[in-house]
N, C-alpha and C positions, 0 to 999 in steps of 0.2 A: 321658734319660727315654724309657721305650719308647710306644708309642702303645697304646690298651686297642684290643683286634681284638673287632671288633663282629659280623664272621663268623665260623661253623665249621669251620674250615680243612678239616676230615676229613669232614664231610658235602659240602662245595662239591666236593673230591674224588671222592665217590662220587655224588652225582647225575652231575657231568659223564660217569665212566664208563657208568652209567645211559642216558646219551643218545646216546651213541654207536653204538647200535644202526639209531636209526629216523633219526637228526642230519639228513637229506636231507628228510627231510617236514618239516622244523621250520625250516630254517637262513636262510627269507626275510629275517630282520630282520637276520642276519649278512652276507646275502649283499648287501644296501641298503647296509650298512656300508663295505664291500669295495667295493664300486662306487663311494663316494664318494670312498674313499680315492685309489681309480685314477684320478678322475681331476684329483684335487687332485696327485696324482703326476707324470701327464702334461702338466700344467701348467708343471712344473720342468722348464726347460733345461737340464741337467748329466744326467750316467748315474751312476748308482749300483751298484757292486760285490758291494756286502758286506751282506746283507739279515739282519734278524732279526725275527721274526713272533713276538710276543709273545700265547699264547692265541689258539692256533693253530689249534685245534678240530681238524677232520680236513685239514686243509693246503690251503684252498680258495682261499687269496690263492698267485698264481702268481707271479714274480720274471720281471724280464725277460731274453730269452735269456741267455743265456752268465755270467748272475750269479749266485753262489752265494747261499746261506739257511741260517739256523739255524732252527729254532722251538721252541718253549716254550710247556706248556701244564700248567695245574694239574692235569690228570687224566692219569691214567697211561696208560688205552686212546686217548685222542684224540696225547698224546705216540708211543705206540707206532706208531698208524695213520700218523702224519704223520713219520717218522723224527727227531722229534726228541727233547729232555729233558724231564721231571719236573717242576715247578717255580712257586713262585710269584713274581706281580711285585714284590714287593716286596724278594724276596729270588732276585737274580739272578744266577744262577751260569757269569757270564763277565765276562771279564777289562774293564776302562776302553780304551775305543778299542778296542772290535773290528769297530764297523760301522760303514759311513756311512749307513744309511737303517733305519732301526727303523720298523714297523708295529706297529699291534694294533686289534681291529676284538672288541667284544663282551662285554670283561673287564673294563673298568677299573672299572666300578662295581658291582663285587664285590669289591673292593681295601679292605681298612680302614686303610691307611696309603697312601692312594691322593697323596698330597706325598712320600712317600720314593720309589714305586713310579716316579711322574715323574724324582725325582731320579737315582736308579736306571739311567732309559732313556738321559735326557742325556749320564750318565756312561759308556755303555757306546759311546757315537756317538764319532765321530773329530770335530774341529774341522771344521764347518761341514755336519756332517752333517743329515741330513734325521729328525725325527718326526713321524709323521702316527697318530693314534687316532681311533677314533669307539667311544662308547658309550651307552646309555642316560641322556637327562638328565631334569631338573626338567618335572615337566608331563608324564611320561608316565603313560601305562595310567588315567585320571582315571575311567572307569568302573566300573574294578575295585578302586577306589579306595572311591569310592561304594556299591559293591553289596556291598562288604566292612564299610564303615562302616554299612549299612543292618542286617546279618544281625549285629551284633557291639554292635546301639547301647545295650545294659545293660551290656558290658563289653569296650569294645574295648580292642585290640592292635595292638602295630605288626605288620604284615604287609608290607610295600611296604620295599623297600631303601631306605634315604636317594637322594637326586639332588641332584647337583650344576647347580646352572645354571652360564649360558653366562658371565654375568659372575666368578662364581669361580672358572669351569674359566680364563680368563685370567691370574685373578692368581696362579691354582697354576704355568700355568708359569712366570713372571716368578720364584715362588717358588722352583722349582727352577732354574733358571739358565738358563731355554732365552734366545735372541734372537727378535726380530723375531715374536713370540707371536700367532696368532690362536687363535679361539674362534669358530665360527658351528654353526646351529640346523639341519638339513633335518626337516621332519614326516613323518610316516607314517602314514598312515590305513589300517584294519585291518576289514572287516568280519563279524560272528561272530553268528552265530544264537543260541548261548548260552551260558552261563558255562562249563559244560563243553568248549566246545572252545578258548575262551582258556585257561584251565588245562592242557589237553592239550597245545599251544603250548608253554606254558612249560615246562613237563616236556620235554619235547621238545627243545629248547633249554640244556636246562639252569637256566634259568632261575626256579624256586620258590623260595624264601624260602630262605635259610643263614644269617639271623642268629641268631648266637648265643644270644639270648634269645628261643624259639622257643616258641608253644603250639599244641597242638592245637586247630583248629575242630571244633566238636559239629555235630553232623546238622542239627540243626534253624540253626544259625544259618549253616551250607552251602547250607540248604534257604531260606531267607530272602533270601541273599544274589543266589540262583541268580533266584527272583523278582523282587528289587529289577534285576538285571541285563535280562531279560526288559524288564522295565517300560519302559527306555531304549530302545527298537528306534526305530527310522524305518520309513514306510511300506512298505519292504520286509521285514519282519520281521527285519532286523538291527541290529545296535549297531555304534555308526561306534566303535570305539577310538583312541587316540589316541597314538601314539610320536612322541617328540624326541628325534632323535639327534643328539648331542652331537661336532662334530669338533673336533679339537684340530691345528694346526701348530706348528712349532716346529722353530727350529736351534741345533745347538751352537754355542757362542760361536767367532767366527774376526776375525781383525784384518781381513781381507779384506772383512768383510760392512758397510753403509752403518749411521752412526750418526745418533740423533736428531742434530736439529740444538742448540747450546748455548744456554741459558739467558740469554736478553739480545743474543745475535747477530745477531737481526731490524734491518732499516734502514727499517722505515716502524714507523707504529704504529697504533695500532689506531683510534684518534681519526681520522687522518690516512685512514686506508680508509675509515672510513664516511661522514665528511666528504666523499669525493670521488664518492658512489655519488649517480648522478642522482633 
């Protein structure tokens, strides 16, 4: 049973090309990503080979010396600039076991089959290999959320992508088979004079609305929203916004790697602990 795709594959496509132009004025949130990744990376004691940058944008995650990269991006000019393919996550167009360390920093929630997209990455990792993602979660952009819902409140719309929080982005790996799964939250604090330039941001980014079931906003409730936005400022005339980026780890399954311990293998109990605490 296929999964109903809640984006526009062919718009998500042609904004990203879109972006590609100015991508450097825009790519702060991407580039916070990347920096987390690194050094959730550098944390790992082992070296990794065989790298694949999944929504690659212009190729700004660096591999370490002497390791080779694929990357993969849904827009054809960000593919082109970064030497790599076409393509989306969900549908990945390399072989099971081509790499031991998979990246992606920016994309995944813009994925509408974002559980196969997982499965997908797992499978394409060699036994004990390494995934690390970050994207946007639950609890982001709360302002534009609001100033949205302010300028729309006779007939609103969804506008804002679905988010995943940090406890489902957990059980989605589990669901796809990774091992040893975490999930943690880093914030992002964003300051903007006014709705116009978070907007320009997103654009920028790539970032605007691609779901499928799209409507146009009229002036007047643009013009509403832009005011209710304003309204929020702090004493410096800005609005604090608010991003939750979402990191994901995860390793392919290896006999090598530590298992829970078994169900009932404990030799004290639990009576027994708290009984003995002063």
């Amino acid at each position: 049973m296929s999964v109903p795709d809640i984006f526009d594959r062919a718009v998500r496509r042609r904004r990203r090309d879109r972006a590609l132009q100015d991508f450097g004025a825009h790519d702060f949130l991407r580039a916070a990503m990347l920096d987390g990744i690194a050094e959730r990376l550098d944390a790992v004691t082992r070296d990794f080979a065989e790298f694949l940058d999944i929504g690659c944008y212009d190729g700004g995650f660096l591999p370490p010396p002497a390791a080779r990269i694929a990357r993969l991006d849904p827009g054809y000019r960000f593919a082109q600039r970064s030497g790599g393919v076409q393509g989306d996550e969900d549908r990945l167009p390399f072989a099971d076991g081509s790499f031991d360390c998979v990246i992606s920093a920016g994309v995944l929630d813009q994925v509408g089959d974002l559980p196969g997209a997982l499965t997908l990455a797992r499978r394409v990792l060699r036994p004990d290999g390494l995934f690390l993602a970050a994207f946007v979660g639950a609890g982001s952009f709360p302002m534009l959320r609001r100033a949205l819902a302010e300028g729309e409140r006779d007939r609103p719309v969804a506008r804002l992508h679905p988010q995943v929080d940090v406890r489902s982005a957990g059980d989605l790996l589990m669901r796809a088979g990774f091992a040893l799964p975490v999930a943690d939250v880093e914030t992002l604090s964003i300051g903007y004079p006014h709705l116009f330039r978070l907007i320009e941001d997103l654009r920028g980014m790539g970032g605007t609305s691609i779901l499928a079931d799209r409507h146009p906003l009229s002036r007047d409730a643009l013009a509403r929203a832009a005011t209710a936005f304003a309204g929020m400022a702090g004493p410096d005339g800005r609005v604090r916004e608010r991003v939750e980026i979402l990191f994901l780890t995860g390793w392919a399954p290896d006999p090598s790697q530590p298992k829970p311990a078994r169900r009932g293998s404990g030799t004290a109990s639990l009576a027994q602990t708290l009984g003995s605490r002063p």
